[in-house]
N, C-alpha and C positions, 0 to 999 in steps of 0.2 A: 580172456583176462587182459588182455595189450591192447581191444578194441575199447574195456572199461575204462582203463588208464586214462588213454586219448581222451575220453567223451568225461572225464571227469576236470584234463587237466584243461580244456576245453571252455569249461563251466566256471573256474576257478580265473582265468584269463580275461573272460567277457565282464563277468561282475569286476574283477580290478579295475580293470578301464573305465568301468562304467561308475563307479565309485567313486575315481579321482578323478574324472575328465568333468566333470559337473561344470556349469558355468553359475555365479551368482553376482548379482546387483544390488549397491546398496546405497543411501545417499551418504554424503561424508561431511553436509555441513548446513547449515543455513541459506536462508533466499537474500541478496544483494539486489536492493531495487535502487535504478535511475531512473533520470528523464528519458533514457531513450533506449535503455537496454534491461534484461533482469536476469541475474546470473543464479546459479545452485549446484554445488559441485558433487559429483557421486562418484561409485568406482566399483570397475568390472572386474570379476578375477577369475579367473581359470584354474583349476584343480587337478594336478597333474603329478604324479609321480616319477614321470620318464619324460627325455626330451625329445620334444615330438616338433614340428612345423603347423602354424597357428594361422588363422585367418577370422579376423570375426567379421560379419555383418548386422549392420541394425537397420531395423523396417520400422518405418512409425504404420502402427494400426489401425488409428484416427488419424481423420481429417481437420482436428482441430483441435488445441487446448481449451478445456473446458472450463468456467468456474462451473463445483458443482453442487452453489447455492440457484444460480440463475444461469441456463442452459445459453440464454439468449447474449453473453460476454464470452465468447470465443475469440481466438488468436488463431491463425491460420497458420498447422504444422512446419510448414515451409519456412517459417519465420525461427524456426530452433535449429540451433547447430550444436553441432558436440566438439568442443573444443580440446586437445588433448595437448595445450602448450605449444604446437608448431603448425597445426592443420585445425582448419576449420570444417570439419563435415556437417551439410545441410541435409535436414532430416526431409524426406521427401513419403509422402504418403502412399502406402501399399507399394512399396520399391528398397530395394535392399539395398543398404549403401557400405562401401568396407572400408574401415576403422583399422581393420590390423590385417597388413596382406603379407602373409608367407612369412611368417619371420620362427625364427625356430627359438624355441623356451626352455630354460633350465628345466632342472631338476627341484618339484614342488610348484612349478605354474607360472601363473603369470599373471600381474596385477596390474592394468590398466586404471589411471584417472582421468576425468572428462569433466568440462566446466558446462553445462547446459545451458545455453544462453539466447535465449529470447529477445531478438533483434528489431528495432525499429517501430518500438511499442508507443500507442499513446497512454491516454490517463486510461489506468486500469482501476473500475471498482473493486472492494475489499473483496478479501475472499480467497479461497483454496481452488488453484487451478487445477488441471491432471493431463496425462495423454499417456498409450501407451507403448511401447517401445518393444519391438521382438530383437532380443540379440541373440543370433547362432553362433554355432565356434564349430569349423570346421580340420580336424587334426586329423594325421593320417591313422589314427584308431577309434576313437572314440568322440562322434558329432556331439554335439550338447545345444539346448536350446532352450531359453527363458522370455516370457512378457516380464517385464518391470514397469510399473506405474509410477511415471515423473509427476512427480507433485512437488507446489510450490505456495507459499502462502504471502497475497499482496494487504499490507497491513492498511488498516484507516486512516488516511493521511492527510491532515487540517492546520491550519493557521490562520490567527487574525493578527490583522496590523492597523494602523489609525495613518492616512495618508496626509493629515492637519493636525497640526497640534490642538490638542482640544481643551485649548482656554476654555472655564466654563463661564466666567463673569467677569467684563470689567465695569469696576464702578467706578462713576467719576464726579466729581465734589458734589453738585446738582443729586445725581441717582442718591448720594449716603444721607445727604441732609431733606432729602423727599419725604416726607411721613404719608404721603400718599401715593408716591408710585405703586400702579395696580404693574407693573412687569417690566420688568429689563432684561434685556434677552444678552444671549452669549454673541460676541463680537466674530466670532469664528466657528461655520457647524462641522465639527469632528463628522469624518465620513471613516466608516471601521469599514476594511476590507477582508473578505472572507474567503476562504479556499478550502476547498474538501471533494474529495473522490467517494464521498458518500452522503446520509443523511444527516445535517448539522442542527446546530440551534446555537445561538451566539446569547451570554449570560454577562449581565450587569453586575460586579458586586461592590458592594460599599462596604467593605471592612473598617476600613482607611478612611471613612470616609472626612473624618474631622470635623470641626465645629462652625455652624453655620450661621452664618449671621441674618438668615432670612429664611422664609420658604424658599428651598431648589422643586421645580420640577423639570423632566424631559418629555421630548415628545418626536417621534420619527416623522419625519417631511415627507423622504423620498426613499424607494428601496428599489435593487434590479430586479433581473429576468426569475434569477431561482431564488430568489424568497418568497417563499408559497405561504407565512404566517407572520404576522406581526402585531405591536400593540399598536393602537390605533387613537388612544386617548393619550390626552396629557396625565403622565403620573407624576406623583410628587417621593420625592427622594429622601428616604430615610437610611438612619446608621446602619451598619451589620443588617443589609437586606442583601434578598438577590432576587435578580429582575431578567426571568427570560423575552429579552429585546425580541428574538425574530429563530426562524427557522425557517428551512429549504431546504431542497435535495442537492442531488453534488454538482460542484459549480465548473462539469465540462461542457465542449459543446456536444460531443458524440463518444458513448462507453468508446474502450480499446484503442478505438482508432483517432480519437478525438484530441484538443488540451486546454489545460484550463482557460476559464473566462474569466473577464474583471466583475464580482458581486460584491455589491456593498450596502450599508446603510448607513443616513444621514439624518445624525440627530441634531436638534435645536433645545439648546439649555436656557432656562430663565429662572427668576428668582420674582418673586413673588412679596409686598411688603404693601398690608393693609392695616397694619397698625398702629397709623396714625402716629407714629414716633419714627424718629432718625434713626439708619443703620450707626450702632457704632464702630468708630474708627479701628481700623487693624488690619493685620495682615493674617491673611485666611489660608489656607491651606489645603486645599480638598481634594481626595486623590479617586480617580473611581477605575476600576478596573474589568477587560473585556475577555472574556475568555472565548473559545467556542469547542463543545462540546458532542457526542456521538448523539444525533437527534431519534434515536433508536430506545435510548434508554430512559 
């Protein structure tokens, strides 16, 4: 009867510990993306109903953070550290690194925060990176051990800007009273510069476009390295249209490790007036606007 006792109170003992000593990982926020860093904060906590003396270590598993649309956009482990507010711990592949050494825990556990931070990144294409992480907990009753999967997500990241003002037409006494000027061209060719960590396409629209005293057309001159499409003919410019100018892939020099390049294109505006009568006089107002867009869609 007193050997039952034992082997039951025994039983009762191992499953407590083992209940509340559990370790778990979770994320606690959003991905923070820079030029030269990406942060994402999570938090460990230990499950404990006694005070016990705590040790954790983490192993990274992988050799590298992965996106896990294209295998071939890796960050090398070594590049993550776990931040926890005072200490920087670098995540070293297949080597266990300690996070929490010896410290003894109330009563109910113990909840560690870490900022995960991805150091000394270049242009990262879009995408859902991963790696994963072994954290142990070492207490004097009950080990505990988990993989967590650090995932983070680096968004599509684009802008255009116009580096000249992009007068489209100056006319002057000669070009209005012309009834046959076949072209007068724009005194200044608007160069739009492009920026994207993925596939773009850069869109013409003429909402705005207001009222024209002539035929407008454009026509692109000259384009860089990563514009892999463009129009090629002179088009002519109508109200509430829209005009995809060009598209390219993303304008780095090398995924991850790379940073952006200068891509642009260089349009030439002109105005067009074969009908044999005079532009009339006034002040014109023509507005045309550049966006750039996911060239995926």
């Amino acid at each position: 009867m007193k050997r039952l006792f034992l082997f039951i109170i025994f039983i009762f003992f191992s499953c407590f510990n083992t209940a509340f000593c559990a370790v778990s990982v979770q994320s606690t926020g959003g991905t923070t993306v820079s030029s030269a860093q990406i942060s994402t904060p999570i938090q460990m906590t230990v499950s404990d109903l006694l005070s016990l003396t705590l040790t954790v270590r983490v192993k990274a598993i992988d050799q590298y953070i992965t996106n896990t649309t294209n295998s071939n956009y890796k960050i090398p482990v070594e590049q993550l550290y776990l931040k926890d507010g005072t200490n920087d711990f670098q995540m070293v592949y297949n080597t266990n690194v300690t996070v929490v050494n010896g410290i003894s825990i109330n009563v109910g556990g113990y909840t560690g925060n870490y900022n995960c931070i991805v150091k000394n990144t270049g242009v990262l294409p879009p995408g859902t990176y991963t790696t994963r992480l072994q954290f142990d907990t070492n207490t004097n009753l009950s080990p505990s051990s988990i993989i967590y999967t650090l995932s983070f997500t680096i968004p599509l990241s684009q802008s255009v800007s116009s580096v000249t003002n992009p007068v489209n037409i100056t006319l002057t006494p000669n070009n209005v009273f012309d009834g046959t000027a076949e072209s007068v061209e724009n005194t200044t060719t608007p160069q739009i510069i492009v920026q994207s960590n993925g596939n773009w396409k850069l869109v013409l629209t003429t909402s705005n476009l207001g009222t024209l005293p002539a035929n407008y057309y454009f026509l692109i001159t000259s384009v860089s390295t990563h514009v892999t499409n463009y129009l090629t003919e002179q088009t002519k410019l109508e109200a509430n249209r829209q005009y995809v100018l060009a598209s390219g892939t993303a304008t780095f020099t090398t995924p991850v490790t790379g940073t952006y390049t200068t891509d642009y294109i260089n349009i030439k505006y002109f105005l067009k007036n074969t009908s044999g009568t005079y532009i009339p006089e006034g002040i014109y107002n023509n507005y045309l606007n550049y966006t750039i867009q996911n060239g995926e869609t």
